[in-house]
C-alpha positions in Angstrom: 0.0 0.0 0.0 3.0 2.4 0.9 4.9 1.8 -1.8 2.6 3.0 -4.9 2.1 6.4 -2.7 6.2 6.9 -2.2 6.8 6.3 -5.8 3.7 8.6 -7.0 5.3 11.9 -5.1 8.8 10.7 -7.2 11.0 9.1 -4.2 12.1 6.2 -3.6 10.7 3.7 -1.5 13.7 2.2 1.0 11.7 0.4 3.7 8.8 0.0 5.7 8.5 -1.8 9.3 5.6 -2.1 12.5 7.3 -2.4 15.2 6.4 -2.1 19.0 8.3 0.1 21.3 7.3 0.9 24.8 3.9 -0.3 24.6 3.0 1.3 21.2 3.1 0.4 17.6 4.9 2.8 15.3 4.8 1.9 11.6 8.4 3.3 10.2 8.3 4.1 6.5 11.9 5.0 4.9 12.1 7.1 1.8 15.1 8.9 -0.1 15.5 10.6 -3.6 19.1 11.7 -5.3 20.6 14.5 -3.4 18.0 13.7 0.2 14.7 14.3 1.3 13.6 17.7 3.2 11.2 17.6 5.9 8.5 19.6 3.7 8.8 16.5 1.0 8.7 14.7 4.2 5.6 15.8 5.9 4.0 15.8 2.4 4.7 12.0 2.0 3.5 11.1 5.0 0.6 13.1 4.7 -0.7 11.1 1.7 0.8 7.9 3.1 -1.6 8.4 5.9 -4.6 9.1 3.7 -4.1 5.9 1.8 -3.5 3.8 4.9 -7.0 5.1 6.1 -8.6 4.6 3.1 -7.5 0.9 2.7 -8.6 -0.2 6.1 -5.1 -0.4 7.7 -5.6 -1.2 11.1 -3.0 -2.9 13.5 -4.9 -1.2 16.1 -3.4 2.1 17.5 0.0 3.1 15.7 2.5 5.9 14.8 3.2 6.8 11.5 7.4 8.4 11.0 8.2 8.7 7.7 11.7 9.8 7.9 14.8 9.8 5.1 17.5 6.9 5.6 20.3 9.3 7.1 23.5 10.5 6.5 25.0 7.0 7.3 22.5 4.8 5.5 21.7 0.6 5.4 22.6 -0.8 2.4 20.4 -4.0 1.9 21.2 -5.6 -1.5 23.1 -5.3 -4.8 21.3 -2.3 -5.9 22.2 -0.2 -3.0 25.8 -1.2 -3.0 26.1 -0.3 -7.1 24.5 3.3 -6.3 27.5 3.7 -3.5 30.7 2.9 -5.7 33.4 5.0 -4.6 32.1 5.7 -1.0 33.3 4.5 2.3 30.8 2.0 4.1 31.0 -0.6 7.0 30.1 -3.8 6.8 29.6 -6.6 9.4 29.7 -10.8 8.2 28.8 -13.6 10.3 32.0 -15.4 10.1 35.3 -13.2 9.6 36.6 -12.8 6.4 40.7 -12.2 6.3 40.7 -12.6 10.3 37.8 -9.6 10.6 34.2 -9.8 10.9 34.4 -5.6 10.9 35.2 -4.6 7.1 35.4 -0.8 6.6 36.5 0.6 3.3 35.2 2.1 -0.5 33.7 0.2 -2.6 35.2 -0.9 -5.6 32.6 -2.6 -7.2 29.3 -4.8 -6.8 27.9 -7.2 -8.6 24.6 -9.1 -8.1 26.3 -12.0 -5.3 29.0 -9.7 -4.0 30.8 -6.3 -3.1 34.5 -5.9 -3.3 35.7 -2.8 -0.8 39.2 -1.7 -0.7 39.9 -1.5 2.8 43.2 -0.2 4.6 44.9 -4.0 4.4 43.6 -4.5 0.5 40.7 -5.5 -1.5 37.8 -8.2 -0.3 35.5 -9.6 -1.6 32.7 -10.2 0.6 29.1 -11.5 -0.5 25.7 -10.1 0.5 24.7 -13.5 1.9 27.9 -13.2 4.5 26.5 -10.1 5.4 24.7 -9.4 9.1 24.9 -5.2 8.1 26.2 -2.7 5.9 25.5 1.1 6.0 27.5 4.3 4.5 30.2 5.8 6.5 29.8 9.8 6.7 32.8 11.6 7.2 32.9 15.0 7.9 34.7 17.6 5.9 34.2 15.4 2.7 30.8 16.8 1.5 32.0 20.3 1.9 35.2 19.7 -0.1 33.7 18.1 -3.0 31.5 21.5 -3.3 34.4 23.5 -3.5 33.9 25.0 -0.3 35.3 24.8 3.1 
């Protein structure tokens, strides 16, 4: 139901979750666009998010609706995500170690549809998204303002 509304107002639809914390139901709806998501995009989304959710009889009983963007230091969930992030610096955690670590922070090189290759400080792995418990982008501040031109 989410989904068609995110897409309609031209963003991109990242995630959706109900989950219960302290005794109440919040339903968490991600979204994102190239170059980020302002709050009045933001409180326009979840404005017709909300209407649709009515309209279709959602009803977990009592719940919170946050729309929010993904963050500065973003999950990365599958190939597609990885592909848009060549070039930038992420962290990512596997089950078992890979090359002695289970902590691999580094840019990525490249990624294909089973795997992502990051260059990390000790050289390149190759790690696939099965192996993976999480992965998210690694801000770093300074960087933004320097690829601008401005300091």
């Amino acid at each position: 139901m989410v989904r068609p509304v995110v897409e309609a107002a031209g963003l991109e639809f990242v995630d959706a979750t109900l989950v219960r914390e302290r005794g109440r139901r919040i339903l968490r709806v991600t979204v994102d666009r190239d170059g980020g998501v302002d709050l009045d995009t933001i409180g326009e989304v979840s404005g017709r998010i909300g209407r649709r959710l009515d309209l279709e009889g959602f009803d977990p009983g009592p719940y919170d609706l946050e729309v929010s963007s993904p963050g500065l230091e973003r999950p990365l969930r599958g190939p597609k995500d990885f592909e848009r992030r060549v070039g930038e610096k992420v962290k990512v955690r596997t089950a078992q170690p890979i090359d002695g670590s289970r902590t691999h922070l580094g840019s990525i090189v490249s990624a294909g549809d089973r795997a992502v290759r990051i260059a990390t400080e000790t050289g390149e792995r190759e790690i696939r998204y099965e192996d993976m418990t999480s992965a998210r982008t690694v801000f770093e501040w300074g960087t933004a303002e320097r690829r601008g031109g401005t300091r």
